[in-house]
TORMIDREN-885052 format. One record per residue: residue in one letter; x, y, z of N, C-alpha, C in turn. Coordinates in steps of 0.001 Angstrom, whole numbers, plus 500000, padded with zeros to 6 digits. Layout:
<nodes>
aXYZXYZXYZ ...
</nodes>
This chain:
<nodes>
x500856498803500000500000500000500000500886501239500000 x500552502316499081501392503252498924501428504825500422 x502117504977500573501712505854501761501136507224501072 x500112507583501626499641509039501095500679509937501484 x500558511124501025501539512779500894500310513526500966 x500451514584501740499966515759501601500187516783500481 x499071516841500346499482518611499170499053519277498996 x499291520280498695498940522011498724498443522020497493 x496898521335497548496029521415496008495010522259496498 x494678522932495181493438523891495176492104523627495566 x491412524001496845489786523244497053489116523065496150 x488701521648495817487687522240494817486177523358495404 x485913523393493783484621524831493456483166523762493971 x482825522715493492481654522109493711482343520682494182 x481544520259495626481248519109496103480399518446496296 x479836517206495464478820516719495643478148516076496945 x476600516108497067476398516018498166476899515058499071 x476889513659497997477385512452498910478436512349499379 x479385513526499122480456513521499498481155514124500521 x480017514980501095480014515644501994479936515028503496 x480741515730504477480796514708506014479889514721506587 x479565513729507304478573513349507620478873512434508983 x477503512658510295477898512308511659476893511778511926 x476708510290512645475997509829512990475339509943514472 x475649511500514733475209512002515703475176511438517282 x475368512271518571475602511932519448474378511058519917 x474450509809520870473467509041520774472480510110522154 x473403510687523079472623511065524145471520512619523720 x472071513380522733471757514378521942470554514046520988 x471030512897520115469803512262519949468584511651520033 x468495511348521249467357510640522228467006512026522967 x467517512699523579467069514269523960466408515352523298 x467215515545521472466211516134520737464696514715520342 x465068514163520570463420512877520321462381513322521557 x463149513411522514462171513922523722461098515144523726 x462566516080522918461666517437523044460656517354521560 x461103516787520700460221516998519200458986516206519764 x458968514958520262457691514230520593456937515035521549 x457423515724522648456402517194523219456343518049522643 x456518518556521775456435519566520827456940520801521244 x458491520568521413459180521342522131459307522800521131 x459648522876519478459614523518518812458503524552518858 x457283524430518555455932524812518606455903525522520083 x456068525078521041455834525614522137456754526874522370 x457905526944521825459077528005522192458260529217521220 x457636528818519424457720529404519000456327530498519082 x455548529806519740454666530712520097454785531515521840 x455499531003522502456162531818523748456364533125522889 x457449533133521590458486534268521355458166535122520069 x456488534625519622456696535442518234456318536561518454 x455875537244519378456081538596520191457157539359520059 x457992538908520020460100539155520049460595539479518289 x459481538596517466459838538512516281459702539298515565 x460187539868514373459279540735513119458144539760512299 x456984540106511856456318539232511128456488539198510292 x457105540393509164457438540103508333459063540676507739 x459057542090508036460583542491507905461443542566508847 x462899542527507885464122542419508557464460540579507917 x465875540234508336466932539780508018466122538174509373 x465927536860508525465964535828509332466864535764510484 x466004535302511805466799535584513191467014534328513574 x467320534120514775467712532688515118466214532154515675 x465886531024515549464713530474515893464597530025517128 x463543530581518048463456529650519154463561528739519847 x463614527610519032463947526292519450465441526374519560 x465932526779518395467750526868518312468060527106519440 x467605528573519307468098529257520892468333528858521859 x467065528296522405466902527581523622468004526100523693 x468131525709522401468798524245522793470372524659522992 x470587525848522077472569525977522735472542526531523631 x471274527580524467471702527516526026471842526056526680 x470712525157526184470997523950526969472202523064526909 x473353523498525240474161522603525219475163523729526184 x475057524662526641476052525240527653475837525105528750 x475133524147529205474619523500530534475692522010530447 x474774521111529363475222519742528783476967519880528576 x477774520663528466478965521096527599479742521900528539 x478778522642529770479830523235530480480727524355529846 x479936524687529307480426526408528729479712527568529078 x480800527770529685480829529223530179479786530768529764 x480278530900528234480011531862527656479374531463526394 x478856532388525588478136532404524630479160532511523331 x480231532880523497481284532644522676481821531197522047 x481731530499523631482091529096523559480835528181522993 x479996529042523360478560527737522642478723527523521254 x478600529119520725479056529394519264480224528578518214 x481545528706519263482269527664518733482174526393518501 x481557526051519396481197524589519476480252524034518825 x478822524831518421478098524267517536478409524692516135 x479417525556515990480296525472514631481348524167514270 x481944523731515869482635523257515095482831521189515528 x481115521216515736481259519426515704479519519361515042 x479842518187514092479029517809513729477063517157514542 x477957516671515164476790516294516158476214516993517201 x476532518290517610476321519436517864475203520318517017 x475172519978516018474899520785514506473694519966514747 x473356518744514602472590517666514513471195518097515249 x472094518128516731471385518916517547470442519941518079 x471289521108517601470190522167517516470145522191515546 x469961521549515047469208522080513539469699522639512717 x471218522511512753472030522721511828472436522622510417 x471742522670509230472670521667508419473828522453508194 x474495521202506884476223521544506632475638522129505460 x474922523223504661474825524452504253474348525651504697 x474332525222506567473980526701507188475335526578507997 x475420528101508176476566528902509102476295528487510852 x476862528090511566476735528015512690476139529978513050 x475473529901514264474710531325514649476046532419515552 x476765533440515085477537534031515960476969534294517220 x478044534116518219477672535163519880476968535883519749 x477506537151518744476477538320518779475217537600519003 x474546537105517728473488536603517295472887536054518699 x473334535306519455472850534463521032472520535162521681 x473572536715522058473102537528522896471889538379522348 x472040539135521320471019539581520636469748538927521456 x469520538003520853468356537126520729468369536476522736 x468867537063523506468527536598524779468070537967525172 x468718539321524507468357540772524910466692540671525023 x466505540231523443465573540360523204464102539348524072 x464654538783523830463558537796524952463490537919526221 x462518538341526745462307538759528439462787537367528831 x462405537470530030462765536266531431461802535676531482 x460794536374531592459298535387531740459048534441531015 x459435534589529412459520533509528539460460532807529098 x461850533308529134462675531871529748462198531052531052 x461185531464532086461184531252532821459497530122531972 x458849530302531490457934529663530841458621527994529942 x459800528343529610460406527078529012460825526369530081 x461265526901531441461716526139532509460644525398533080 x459539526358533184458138525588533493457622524880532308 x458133524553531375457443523471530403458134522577530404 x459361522716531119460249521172531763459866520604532460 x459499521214533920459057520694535168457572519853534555 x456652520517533563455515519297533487456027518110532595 x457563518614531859457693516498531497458154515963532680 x458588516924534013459002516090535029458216515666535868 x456793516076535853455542515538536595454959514664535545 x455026514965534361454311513457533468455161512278533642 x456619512402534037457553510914533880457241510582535911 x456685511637536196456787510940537745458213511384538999 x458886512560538378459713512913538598459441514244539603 x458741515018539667458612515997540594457470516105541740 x457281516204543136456546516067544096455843516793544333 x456589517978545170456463519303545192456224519199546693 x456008518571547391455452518503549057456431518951549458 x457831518504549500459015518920550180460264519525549700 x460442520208549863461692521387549324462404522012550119 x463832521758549385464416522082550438465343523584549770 x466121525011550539466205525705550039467949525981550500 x468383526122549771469851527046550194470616527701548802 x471472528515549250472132529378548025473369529739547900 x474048529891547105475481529944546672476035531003546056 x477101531594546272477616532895545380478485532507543892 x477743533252542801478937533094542076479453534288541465 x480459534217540734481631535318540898481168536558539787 x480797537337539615480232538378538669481307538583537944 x480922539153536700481787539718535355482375541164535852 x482992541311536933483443543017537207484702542276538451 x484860543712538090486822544060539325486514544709540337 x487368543813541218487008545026542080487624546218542094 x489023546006541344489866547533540649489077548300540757 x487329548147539800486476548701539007485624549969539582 x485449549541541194484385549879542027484811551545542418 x483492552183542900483732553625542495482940554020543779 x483114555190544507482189555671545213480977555836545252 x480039555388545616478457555951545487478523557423545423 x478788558024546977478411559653546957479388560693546086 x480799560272545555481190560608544889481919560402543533 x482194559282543380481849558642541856483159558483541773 x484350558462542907485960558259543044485838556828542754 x487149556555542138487858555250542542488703555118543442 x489091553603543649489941553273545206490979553822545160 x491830554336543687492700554661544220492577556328543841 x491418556935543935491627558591543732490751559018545465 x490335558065545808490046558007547264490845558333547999 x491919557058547870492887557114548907494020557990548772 x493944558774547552494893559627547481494289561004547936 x492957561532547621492367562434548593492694562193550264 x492556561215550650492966560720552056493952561040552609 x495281560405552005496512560999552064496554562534551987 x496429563391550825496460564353551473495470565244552113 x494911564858552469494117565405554084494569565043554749 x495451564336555197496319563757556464497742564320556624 x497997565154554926499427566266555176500452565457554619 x500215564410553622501070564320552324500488564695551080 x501737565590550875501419566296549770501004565365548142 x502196565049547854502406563560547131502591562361547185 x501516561713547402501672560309548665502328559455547409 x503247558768547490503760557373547091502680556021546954 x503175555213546075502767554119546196502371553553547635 x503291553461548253503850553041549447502969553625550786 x502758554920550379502170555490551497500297555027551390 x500023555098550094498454554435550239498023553257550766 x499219552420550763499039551347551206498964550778552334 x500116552239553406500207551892554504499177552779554702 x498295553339553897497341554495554750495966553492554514 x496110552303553700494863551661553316494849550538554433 x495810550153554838495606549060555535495443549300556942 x495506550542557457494644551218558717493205551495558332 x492609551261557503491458551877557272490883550505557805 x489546550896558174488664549643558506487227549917557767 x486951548466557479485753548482556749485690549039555419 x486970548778554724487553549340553065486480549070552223 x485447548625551844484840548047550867483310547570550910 x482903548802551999481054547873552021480092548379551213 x479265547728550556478325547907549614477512549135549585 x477596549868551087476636551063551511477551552460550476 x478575551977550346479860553138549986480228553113548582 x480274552021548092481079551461546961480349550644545980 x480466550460544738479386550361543860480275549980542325 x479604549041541756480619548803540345480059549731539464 x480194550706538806480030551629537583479023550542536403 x479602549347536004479137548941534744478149547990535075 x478068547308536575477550546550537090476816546600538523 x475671547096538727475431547669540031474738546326540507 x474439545502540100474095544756540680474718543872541185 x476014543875540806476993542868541679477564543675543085 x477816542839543763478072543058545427479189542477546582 x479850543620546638481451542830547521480381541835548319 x481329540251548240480980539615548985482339537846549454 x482252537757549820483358536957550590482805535261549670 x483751534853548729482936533397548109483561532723548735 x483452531411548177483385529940549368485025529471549500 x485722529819548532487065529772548792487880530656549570 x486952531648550583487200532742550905488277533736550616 x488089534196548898488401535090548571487386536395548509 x487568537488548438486491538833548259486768539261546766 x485434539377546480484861539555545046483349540224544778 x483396540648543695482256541062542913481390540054542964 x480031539219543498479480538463542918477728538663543231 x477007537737543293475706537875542986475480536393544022 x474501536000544048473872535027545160472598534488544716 x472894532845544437471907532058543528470966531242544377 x469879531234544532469275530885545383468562529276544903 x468660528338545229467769527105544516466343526417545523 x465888526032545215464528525556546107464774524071544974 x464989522887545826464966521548545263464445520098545699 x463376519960544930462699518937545651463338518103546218 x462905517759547520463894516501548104463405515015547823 x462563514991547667462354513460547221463022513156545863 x463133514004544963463309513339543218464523514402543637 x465322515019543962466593516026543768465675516804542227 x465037517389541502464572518341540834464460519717541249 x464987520439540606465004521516540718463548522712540885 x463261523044541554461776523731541568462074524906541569 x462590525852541858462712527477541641464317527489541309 x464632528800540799466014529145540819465611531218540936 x466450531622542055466532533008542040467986533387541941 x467858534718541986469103535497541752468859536965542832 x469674537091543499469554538500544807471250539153544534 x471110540172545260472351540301545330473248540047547127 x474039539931546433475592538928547472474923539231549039 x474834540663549147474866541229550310473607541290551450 x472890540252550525471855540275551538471564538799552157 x471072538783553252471037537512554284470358536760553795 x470565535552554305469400534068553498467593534327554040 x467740534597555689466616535519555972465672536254554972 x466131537169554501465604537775553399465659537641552270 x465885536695551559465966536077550387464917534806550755 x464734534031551622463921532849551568462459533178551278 x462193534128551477460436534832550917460407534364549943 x460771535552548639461207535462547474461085533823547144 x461846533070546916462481531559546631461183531005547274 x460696530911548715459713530223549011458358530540547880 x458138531842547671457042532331546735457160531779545626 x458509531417544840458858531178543797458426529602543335 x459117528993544460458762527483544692457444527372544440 x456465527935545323455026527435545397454383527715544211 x454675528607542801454231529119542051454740528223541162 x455774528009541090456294526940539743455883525585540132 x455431525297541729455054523682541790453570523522540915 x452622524726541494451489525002541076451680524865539546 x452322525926538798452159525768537351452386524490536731 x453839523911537015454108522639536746453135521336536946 x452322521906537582451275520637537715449844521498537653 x449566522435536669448447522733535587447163521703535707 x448349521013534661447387519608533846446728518507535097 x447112518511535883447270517004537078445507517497537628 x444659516113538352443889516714538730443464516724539635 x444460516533540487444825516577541969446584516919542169 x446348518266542169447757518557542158448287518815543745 x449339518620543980450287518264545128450905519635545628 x450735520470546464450774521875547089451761521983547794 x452877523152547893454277522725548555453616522911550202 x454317521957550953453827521837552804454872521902553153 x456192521618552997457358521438553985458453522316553233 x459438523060554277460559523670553700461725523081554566 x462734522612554509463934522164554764464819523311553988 x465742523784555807467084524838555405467710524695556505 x468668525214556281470092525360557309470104526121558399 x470759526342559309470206527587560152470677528610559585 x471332529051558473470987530219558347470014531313558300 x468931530014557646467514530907557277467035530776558831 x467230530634559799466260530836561048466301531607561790 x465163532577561431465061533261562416463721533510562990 x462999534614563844461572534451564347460824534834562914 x460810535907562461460084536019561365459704535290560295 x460849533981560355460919533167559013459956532162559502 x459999531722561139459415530590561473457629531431561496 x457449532061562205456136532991562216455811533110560438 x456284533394559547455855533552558029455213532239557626 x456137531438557772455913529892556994454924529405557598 x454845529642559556453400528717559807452178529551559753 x452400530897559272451302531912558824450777531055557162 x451453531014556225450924530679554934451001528599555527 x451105527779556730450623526988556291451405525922555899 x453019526251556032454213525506555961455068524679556531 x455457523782557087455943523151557936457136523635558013 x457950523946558779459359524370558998460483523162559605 x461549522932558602462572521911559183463566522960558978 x463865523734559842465122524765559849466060524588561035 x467215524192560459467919523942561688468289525187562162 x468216525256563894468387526646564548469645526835565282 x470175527716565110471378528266565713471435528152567432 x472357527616568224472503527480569754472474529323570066 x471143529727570185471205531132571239471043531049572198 x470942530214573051471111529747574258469417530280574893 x469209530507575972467654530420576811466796531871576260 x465960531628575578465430532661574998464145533782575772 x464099535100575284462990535667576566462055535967575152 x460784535357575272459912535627574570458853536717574860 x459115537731575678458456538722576337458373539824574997 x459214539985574194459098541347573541457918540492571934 x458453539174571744457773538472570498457135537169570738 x456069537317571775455530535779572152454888535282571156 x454564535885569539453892535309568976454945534058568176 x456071534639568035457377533690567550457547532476568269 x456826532274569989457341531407570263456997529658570330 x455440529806569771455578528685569288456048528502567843 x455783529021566837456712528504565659457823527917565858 x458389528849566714459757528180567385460237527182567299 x459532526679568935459366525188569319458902524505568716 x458173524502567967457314523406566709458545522901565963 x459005523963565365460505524141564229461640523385565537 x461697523561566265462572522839566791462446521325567574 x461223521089567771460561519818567689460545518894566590 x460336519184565354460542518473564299461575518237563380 x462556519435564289464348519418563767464743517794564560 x464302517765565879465410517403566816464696515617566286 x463365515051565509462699514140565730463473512783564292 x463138511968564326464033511177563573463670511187561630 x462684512216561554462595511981560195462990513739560029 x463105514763560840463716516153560522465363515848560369 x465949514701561167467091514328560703467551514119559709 x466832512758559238466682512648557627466806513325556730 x465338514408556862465694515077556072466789516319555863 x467381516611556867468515517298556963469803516752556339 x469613515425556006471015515076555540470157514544554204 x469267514360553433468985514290552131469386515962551586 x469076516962552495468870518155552293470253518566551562 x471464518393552183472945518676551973473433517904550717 x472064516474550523473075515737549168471807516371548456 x470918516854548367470175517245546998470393518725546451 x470733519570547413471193520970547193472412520928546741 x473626520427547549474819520095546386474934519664545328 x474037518962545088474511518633543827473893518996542911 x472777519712542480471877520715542250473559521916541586 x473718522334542710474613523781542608476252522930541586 x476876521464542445477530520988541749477677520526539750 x476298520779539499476099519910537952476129521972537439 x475370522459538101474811523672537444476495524893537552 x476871524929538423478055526079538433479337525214538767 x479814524382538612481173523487538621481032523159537261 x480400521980536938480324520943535432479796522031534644 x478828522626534875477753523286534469478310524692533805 x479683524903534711480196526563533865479882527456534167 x479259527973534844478349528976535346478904529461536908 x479856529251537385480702529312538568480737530738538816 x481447530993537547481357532650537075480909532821535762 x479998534031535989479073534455535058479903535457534220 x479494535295532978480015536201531745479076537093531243 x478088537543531911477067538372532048476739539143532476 x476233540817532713475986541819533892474350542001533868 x473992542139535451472906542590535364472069541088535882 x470530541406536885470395540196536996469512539607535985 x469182540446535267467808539691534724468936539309533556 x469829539528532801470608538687531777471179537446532619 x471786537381533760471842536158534129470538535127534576 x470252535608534687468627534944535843468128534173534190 x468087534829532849467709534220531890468863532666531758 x469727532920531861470694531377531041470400530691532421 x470483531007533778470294530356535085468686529788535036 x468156530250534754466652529501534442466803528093532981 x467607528281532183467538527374531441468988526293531691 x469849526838532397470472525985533271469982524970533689 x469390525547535023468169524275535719467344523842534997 x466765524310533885465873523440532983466915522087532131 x468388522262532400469203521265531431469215520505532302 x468939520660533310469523520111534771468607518753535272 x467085519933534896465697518947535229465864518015533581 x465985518419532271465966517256531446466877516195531645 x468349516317532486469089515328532832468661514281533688 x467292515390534317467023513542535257465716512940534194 x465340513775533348464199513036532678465025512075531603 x466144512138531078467410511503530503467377510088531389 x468105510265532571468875509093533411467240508140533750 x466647509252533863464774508216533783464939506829533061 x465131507553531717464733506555530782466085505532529806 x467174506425530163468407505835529985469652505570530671 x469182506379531958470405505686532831471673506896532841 x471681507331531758472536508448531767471914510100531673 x472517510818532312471552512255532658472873513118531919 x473901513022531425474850514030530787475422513256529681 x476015514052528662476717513401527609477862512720527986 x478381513260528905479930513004529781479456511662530278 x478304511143530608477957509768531162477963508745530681 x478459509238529250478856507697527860480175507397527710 x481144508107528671482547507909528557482731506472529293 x482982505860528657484039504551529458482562503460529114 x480853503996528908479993503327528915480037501747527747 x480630502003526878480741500560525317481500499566526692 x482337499926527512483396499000527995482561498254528838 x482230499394528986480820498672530985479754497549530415 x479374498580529324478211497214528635478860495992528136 x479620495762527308480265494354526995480968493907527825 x481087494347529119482065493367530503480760492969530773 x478878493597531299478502493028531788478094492328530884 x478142492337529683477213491128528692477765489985528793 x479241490284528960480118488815528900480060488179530138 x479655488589531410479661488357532788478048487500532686 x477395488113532113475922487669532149475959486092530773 x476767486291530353476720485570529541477158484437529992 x478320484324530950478892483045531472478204482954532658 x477670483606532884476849483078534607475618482113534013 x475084482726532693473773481716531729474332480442531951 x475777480232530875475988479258530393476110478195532054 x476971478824533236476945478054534243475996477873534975 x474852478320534827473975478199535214472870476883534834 x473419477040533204472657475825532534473743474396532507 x474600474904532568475798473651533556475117472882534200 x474808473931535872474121473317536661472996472472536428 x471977472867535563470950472345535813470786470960535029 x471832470466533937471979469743533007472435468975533436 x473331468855534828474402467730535601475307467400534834 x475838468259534207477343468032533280478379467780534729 x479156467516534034481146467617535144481165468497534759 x481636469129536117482266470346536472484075470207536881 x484672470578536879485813470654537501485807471918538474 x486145470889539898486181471994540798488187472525541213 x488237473876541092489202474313541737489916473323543107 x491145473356542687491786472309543754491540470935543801 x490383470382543280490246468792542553490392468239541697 x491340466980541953491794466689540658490875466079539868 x490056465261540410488491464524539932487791465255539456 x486866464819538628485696466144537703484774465485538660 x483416466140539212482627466344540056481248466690538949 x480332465804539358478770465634538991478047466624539536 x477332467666539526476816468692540042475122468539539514 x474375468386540272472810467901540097471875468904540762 x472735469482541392471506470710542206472052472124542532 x471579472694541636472145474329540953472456475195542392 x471315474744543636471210475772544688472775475743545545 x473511474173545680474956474664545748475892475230544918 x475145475316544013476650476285543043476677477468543466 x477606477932543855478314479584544052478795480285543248 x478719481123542623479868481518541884481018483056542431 x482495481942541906483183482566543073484032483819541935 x484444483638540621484882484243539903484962484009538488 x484858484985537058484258484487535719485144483028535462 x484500482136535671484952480771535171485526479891535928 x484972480413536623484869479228538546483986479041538877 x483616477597539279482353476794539876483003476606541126 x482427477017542503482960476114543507481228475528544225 x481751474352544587480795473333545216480823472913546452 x479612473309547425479715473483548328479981471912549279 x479108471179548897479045469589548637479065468616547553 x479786467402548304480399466859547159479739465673547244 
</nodes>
């Protein structure tokens, strides 16, 4: 066989079709777009958004369905940005397959993604998230009785270089050089701001200081305890099925206290919608949280609307209920059903369904740090986040696998167990046939007549218990 050479020949002008590449598409991508075409996932986006559309002039835009599916492959794919989606459904075939590509259309630029997310409010995105949750109540996948709530910071698109005075519109370092000289250096040095900054106390609180391009991000301390620009993601997740039921967005600086309203309201509204169709639909009753969220008002709110409270409470040691006696049974109720053997429970389902919720969505998920300003532009890809999140368990439902990443190493797993299943048959029908066996360590072949002593000790070992 002759070895090929490369060469610097001219492309050809026309390629016929059959000649063109061609992908037999990702199998998990494939069974996922089958999911959404058999609900009529297309149809449904496109009447959410023809509001957004021109009816008749201007330049073809990206289509709804598209849209929506490369936010979802930046969930599935773990990309970051809208840059990276772009690349990526340019540059693999089965990607293309995916969202509706053919190989005589142009993959859709960034611009084009953002454009087309400007343009589409939240409410629609938040309407496609709720048209997930009802395939997750038609497969049997969402409850809604119990939910549990906690929230996570992630890192905003701004510096803190960036940040500027509220009352006077300075930066940190035209601050601290006003500072200096009011203190009687004339021309302060490098050197001297630094030693004049690190006497200062309380350098950086949100009441003072403010990002110019981004006001909605908020000094706040993240989990690696570094200080940063970020924002604060709030999740409400069913605890029985781990499904996702609300997703909010607040900013950094405010307490879980005051954020659990919000998220609780959120929850009860998307359980409700999500189960429309049902005709006996299932009403949220229980909230499971950490002690952060506990305090009197939170426990007094929840058994006002009717809620059961599993909030674990902070040791304040002997309490005087004289100024708020109405707090004090919520209290004790909330701490009665903390301390009892199924508030346990659910306290430790609580820690594995919220992690990993936040683990698939901002670790795997890409979204750690946002490439976005402003909340309602994030709160849009974070709503269809968790909607990639909830189709991953309607995925592992029906196939066992909930991510594309879940087919790696999978061809090997299936033909070890086929071959494992295959020789346990054949020894099995050994047994029952009374063939000779040869047992390990005997030199004699051995008659085997009754299958219930056979053991099996390893692929292609019979051992016999009696002889």
């Amino acid at each position: 066989m002759a070895m090929g050479k490369r060469t610097s020949e001219q492309a050809p002008i026309w390629i016929p079709t059959t000649e063109l590449p061609a992908s037999p598409g990702h199998p998990f991508y494939a069974r996922l777009n089958a999911i959404l075409d058999e609900a009529g996932f297309d149809h449904f986006a496109e009447a959410q958004c023809q509001a957004f559309y021109a009816p008749v002039m201007g330049r073809p835009g990206l289509p709804p369905g598209r849209y929506f599916r490369l936010l979802l492959l930046g969930y599935f794919e773990g990309l970051d940005s809208e840059r990276g989606i772009a690349w990526r459904a340019a540059d693999s075939l089965a990607i293309r397959s995916f969202v509706g590509l053919g190989l005589d259309a142009a993959a859709p630029d960034h611009s084009t993604i953002s454009r087309t997310r400007r343009l589409i409010d939240v409410e629609t995105h938040r309407a496609v998230f709720t048209w997930v949750q009802q395939r997750l109540v038609e497969a049997g996948l969402l409850k809604g009785k119990t939910v549990a709530i906690d929230a996570t910071t992630l890192e905003a698109n701004a510096a803190m270089r960036s940040i500027v005075r509220r009352d006077t519109e300075e930066t940190y370092q035209e601050f601290l050089t006003r500072l200096a000289k009011a203190s009687g250096i004339e021309t302060p040095t490098r050197e001297d701001l630094a030693r004049l900054d690190r006497k200062r106390k309380k350098k950086t609180s949100n009441k003072d200081w403010k990002h110019p391009w981004d006001p909605d991000a908020k000094v706040a301390k993240m989990k690696d305890g570094r200080t940063h620009m970020a924002h604060k993601a709030e999740h409400a997740v069913d605890l029985e099925t781990g499904a996702i039921v609300a997703v909010t967005l607040q900013g950094a600086d405010k307490g879980d206290t005051t954020t659990i309203v919000e998220t609780t309201t959120a929850a009860a509204d998307q359980i409700e919608d999500a189960q429309a169709d049902v005709d006996a639909p299932q009403k949220l009753e229980e909230i499971i949280a950490d002690k952060g969220y506990h305090s009197n008002e939170t426990m007094v709110d929840l058994a006002a609307v009717g809620i059961r409270s599993y909030v674990a409470e902070p040791a304040r040691g002997r309490r005087d209920w004289s100024e708020e006696p109405e707090a004090q049974a919520p209290v004790y109720a909330n701490r009665r059903r903390i301390r009892g053997p199924r508030g346990r429970r659910l306290m430790r389902q609580r820690g594995e369904r919220i992690e990993r919720s936040f683990a698939h969505l901002y670790d795997t998920g890409g979204m750690r740090r946002t490439h976005l300003r402003g909340h309602e532009n994030i709160l849009k890809r974070l709503l269809i986040h968790a909607g990639g999140f909830n189709l991953g368990l309607v995925m592992r439902h029906l196939i066992g696998i909930g991510t594309p990443r879940g087919l790696q190493g999978r061809v090997a797993f299936v033909l070890t167990t086929w071959w494992v299943l295959l020789g346990a048959t054949r020894r099995r029908a050994d047994c029952d046939l009374g063939v000779a066996s040869t047992i390990r360590g005997c030199a004699r072949p051995a008659y085997i007549t009754d299958h219930a002593h056979c053991q099996l000790v390893s692929d292609g070992d019979l051992y016999h218990g009696q002889l």
